[in-house]
C-alpha positions as CSV (number, residue, x, y, z in Angstrom):
1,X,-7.6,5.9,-43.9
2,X,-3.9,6.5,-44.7
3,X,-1.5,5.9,-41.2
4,X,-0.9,8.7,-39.3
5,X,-4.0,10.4,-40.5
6,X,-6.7,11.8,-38.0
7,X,-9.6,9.7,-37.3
8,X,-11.5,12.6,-38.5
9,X,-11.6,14.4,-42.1
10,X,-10.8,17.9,-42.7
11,X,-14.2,19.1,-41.2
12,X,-13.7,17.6,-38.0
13,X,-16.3,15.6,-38.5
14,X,-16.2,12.0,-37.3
15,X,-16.5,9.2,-39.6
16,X,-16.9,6.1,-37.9
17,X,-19.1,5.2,-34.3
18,X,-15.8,4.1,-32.7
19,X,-14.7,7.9,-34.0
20,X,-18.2,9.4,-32.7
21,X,-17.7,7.5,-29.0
22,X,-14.5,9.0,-28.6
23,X,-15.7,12.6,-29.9
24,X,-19.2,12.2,-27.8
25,X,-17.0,11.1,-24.7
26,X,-14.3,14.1,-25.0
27,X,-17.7,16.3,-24.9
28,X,-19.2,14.6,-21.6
29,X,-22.1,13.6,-23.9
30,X,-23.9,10.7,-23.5
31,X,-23.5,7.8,-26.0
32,X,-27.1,6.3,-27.3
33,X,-28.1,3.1,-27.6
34,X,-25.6,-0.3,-27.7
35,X,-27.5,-1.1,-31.4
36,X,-27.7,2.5,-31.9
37,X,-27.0,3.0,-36.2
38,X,-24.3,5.5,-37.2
39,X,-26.9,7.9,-37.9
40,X,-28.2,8.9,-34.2
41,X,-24.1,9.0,-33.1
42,X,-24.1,11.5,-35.7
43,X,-27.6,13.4,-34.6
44,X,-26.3,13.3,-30.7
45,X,-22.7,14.7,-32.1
46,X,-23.9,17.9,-34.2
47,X,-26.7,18.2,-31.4
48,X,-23.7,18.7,-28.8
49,X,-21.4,20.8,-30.9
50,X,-23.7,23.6,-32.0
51,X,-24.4,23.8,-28.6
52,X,-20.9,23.9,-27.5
53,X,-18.9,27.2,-27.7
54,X,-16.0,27.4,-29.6
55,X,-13.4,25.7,-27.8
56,X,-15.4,23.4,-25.4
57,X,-15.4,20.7,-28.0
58,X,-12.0,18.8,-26.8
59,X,-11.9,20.0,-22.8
60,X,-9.0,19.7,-21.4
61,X,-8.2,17.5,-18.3
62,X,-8.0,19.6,-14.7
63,X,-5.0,17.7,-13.1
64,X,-3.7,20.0,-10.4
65,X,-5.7,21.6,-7.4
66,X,-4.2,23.7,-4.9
67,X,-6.6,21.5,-2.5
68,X,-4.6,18.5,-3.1
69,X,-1.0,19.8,-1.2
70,X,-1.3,21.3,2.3
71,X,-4.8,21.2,2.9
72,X,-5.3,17.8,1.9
73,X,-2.2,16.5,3.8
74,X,-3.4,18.7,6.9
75,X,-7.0,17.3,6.8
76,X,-5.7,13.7,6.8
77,X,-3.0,14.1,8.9
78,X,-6.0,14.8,11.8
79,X,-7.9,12.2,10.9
80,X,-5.3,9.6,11.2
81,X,-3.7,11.4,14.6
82,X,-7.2,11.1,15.9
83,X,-6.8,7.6,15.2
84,X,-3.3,7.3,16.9
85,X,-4.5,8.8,20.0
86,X,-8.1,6.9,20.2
87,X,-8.2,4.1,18.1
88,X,-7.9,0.6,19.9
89,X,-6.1,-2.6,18.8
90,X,-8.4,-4.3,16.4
91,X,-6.9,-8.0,16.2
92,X,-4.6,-9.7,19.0
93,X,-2.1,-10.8,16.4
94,X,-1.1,-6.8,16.2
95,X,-1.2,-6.9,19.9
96,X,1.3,-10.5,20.6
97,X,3.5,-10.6,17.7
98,X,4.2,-7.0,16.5
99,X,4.1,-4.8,19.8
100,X,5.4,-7.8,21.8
101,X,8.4,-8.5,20.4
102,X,8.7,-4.4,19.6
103,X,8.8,-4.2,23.6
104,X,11.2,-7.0,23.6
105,X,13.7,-4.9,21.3
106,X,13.4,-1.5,23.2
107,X,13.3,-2.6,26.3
108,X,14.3,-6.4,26.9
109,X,11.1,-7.7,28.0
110,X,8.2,-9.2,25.8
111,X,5.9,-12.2,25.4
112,X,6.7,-14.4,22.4
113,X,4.2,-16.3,20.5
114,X,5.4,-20.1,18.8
115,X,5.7,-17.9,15.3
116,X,9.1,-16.6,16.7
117,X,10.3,-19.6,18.1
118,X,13.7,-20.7,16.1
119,X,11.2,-23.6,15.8
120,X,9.1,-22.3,13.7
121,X,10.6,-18.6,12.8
122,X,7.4,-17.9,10.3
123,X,8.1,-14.3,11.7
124,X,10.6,-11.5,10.8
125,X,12.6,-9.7,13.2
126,X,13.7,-7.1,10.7
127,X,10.0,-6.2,10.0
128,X,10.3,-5.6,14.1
129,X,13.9,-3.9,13.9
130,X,12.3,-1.1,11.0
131,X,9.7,0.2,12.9
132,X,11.5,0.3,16.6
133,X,14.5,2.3,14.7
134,X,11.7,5.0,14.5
135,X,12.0,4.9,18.2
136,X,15.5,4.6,19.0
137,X,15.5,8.0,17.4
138,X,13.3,9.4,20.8
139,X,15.4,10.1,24.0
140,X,15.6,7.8,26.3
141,X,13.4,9.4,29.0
142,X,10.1,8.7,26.3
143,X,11.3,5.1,26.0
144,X,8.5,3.9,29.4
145,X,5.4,4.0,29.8
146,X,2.9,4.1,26.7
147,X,4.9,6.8,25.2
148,X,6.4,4.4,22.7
149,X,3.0,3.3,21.5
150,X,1.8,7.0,20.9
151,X,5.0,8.0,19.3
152,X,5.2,4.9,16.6
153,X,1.4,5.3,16.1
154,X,1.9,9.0,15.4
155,X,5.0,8.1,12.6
156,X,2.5,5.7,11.1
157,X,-0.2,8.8,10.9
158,X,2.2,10.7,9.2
159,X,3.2,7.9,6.9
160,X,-0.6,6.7,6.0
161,X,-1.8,10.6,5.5
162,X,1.6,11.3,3.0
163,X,0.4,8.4,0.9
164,X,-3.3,8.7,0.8
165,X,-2.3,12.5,-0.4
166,X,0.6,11.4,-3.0
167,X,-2.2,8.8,-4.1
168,X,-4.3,11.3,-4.7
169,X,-2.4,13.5,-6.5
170,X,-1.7,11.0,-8.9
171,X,-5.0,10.0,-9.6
172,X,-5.5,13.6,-10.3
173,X,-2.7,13.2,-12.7
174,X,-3.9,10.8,-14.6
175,X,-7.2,10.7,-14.3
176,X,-8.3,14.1,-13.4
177,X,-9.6,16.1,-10.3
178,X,-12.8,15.2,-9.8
179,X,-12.0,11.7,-9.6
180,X,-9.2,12.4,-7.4
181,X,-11.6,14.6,-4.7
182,X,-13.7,11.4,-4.4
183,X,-10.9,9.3,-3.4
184,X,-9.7,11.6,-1.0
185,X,-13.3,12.2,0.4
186,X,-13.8,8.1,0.6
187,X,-10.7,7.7,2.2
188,X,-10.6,10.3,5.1
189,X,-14.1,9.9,5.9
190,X,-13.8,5.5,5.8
191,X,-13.9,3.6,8.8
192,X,-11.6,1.1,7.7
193,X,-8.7,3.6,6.8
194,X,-8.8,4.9,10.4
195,X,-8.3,1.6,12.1
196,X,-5.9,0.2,9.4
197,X,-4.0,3.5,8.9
198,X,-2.1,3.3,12.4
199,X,-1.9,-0.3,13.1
200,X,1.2,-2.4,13.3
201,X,0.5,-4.6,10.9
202,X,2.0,-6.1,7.9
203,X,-1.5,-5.7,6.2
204,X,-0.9,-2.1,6.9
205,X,2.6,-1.6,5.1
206,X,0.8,-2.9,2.5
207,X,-1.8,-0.9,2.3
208,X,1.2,2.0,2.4
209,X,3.3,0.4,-0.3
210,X,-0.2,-0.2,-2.6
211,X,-0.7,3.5,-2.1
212,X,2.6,4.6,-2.8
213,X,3.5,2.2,-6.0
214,X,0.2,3.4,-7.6
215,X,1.2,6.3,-7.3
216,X,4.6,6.0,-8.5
217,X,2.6,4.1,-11.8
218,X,0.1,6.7,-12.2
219,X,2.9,9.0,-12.4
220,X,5.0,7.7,-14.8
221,X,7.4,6.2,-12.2
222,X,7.4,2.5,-13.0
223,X,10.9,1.9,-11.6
224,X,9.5,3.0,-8.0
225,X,6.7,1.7,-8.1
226,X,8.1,-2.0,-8.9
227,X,10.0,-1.3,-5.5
228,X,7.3,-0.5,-3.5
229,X,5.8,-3.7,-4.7
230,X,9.1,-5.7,-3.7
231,X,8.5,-4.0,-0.2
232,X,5.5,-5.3,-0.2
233,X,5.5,-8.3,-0.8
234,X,9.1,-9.6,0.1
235,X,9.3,-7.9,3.6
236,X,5.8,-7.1,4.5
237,X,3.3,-9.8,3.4
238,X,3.7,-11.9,0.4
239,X,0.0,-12.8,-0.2
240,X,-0.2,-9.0,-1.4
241,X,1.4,-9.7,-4.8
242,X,-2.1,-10.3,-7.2
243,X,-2.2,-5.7,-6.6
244,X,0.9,-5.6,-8.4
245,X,0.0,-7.7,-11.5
246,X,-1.4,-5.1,-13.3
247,X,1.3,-2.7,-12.5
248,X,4.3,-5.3,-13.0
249,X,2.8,-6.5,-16.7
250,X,2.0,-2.7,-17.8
251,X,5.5,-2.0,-17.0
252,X,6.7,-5.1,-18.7
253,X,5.0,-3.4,-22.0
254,X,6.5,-0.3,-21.1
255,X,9.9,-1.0,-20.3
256,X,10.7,-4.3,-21.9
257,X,12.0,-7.3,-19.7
258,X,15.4,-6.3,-18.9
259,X,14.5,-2.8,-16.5
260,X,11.9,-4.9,-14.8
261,X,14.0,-7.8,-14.3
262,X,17.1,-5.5,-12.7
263,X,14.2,-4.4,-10.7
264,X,12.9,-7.4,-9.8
265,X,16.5,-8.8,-8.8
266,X,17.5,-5.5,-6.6
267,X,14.1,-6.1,-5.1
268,X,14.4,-9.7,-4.0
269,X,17.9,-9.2,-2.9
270,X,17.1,-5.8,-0.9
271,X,14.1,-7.0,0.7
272,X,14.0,-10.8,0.6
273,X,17.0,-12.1,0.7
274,X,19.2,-9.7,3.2
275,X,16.2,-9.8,5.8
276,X,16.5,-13.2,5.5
277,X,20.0,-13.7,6.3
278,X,19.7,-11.3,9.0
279,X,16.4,-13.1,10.6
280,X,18.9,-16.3,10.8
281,X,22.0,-15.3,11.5
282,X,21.2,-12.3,14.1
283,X,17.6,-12.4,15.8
284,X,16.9,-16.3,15.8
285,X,21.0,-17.2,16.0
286,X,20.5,-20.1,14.8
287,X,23.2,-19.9,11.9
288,X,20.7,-20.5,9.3
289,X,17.2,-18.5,7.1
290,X,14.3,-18.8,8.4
291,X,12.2,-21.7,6.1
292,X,9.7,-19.9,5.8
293,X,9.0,-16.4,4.0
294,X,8.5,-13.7,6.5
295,X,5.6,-12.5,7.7
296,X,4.0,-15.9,6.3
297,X,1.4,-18.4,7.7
298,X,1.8,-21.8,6.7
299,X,0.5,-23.1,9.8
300,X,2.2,-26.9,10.8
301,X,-0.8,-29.2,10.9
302,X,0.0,-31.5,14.2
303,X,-0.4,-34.9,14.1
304,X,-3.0,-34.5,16.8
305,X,-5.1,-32.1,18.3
306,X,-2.9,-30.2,21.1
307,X,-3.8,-27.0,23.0
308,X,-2.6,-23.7,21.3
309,X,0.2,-22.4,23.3
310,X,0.0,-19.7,25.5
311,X,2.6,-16.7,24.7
312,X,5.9,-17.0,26.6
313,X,8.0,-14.5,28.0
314,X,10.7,-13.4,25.1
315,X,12.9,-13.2,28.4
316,X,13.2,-16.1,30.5
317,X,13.1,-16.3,33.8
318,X,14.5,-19.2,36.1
319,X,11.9,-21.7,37.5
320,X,11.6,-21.8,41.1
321,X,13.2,-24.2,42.9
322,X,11.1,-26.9,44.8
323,X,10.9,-27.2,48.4
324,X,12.3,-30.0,50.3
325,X,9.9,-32.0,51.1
């Protein structure tokens, strides 16, 4: 075959069994057997083209829905507010050293775990500092009570419904609708996405930023989704790096190594290496980095076995004197 020519002759006919999988495939048509002879590829293929009319033989991909704007957002939006207003803390981590410390930054009071001790500092404050700028935006009068709880977990609805539908709509994109209708369908109706959609968790920015760079990739948007991977993994939880792999070496092919390493540089010193600076110099004061990446769990091993410490309050408050004897 001369290059550049079709893998079919002037018939339309295909002439090979890679040409006949690809033809039988476009048709919807089931391929025979894995030993199957040229022969039966070429039965099945005339079998499915006579009884195709004309201009089913090379469908063309459905990628938009009017399903997958409004109505999609709208349907996952309730789900995940359900979620917000019923949906119980899954794992005392999300409980001690996210809402916490987020207590301790509205409002001055808090318990503190020995991650945030200048000790240790295996936690980030800025992680902390994002999510209570959501509510600093709220007047002060919805700043008591659980109103705080309800109002963040309401923005992290939002946030979790606008990916799972951007997500979607890329899939559809690439891949088609039917595929994307099944994703959506899995991921409203899944018990895990309502629990994990509205926690306050790094696992859960993740899950956001997983969402959203797939998208970007799907889309043709390599240079955003590379971000939302250095969000992920710089500020939210570095263990998530393996789901960007694929993405970052694709993007390698696509690109070339010089975008992706601009990328990878605005990246680290956007969401790796400011955070850090501000950790050290600002929330733990003591004019260093933490020495550990945020967000982190490389656990000291003690040289003995000790009691875990119980969490301390993030304020301190004078010990009481002793009485004379």
């Amino acid at each position: 075959m001369e290059r550049g020519a079709s893998p079919h002759d002037k018939a339309g006919k295909p002439r090979t069994i890679n040409d006949y999988k690809v033809a039988l495939l476009k048709l919807r048509v089931g391929l025979p057997p894995k030993n199957a002879k040229l022969e039966e590829y070429e039965k099945r293929w005339i079998e499915a083209t006579a009884a195709a009319p004309p201009g089913v033989r090379e469908p063309a991909l459905q990628t938009t829905a009017w399903w997958l704007g409004a109505p999609a957002f709208v349907a996952l939006l309730a789900v995940r507010s359900l979620a917000a207003a019923t949906s119980p803390i899954m794992d005392c981590d999300e409980t001690f050293n996210y809402w916490e410390p987020l207590s301790y930054l509205l409002r001055g009071t808090g318990m503190q775990t020995w991650e945030y001790s200048p000790e240790f500092a295996l936690r980030s404050w800025v992680y902390i500092e994002v999510h209570a700028l959501v509510l600093r935006l709220l007047p002060a009068t919805l700043l008591s009570g659980a109103s705080p709880f309800f109002a963040l977990r309401q923005a992290l609805a939002i946030l979790c419904a606008l990916s799972e539908v951007l997500f979607c709509r890329a899939v559809a994109h690439r891949y088609g609708v039917r595929p994307a209708a099944l994703v959506l369908v899995f991921s409203g109706a899944s018990s895990g996405m309502f629990h994990a959609g509205v926690a306050l968790l790094p696992s859960t920015t993740c899950m956001y930023c997983v969402l959203l760079g797939y998208a970007a990739w799907f889309s043709g948007r390599h240079r955003l989704g590379l971000m939302a991977g250095c969000v992920a993994v710089l500020l939210a939880w570095p263990f998530v790096a393996p789901m960007f792999v694929p993405m970052g070496l694709h993007v390698l092919g696509v690109l070339g190594a010089a975008p992706v390493a601009l990328c990878a540089a605005g990246g680290l010193l956007s969401f790796g290496v400011l955070p850090a600076l501000l950790d050290g110099y600002l929330y733990y004061g003591a004019g260093r980095c933490p020495p550990q990446p945020p967000n982190s769990h490389p656990y000291p091993q003690p040289q003995a076995p000790a009691p875990t410490p119980e969490p301390q309050p993030l304020s301190p408050t004078p010990a009481p004197s002793p009485s004379p004897p």
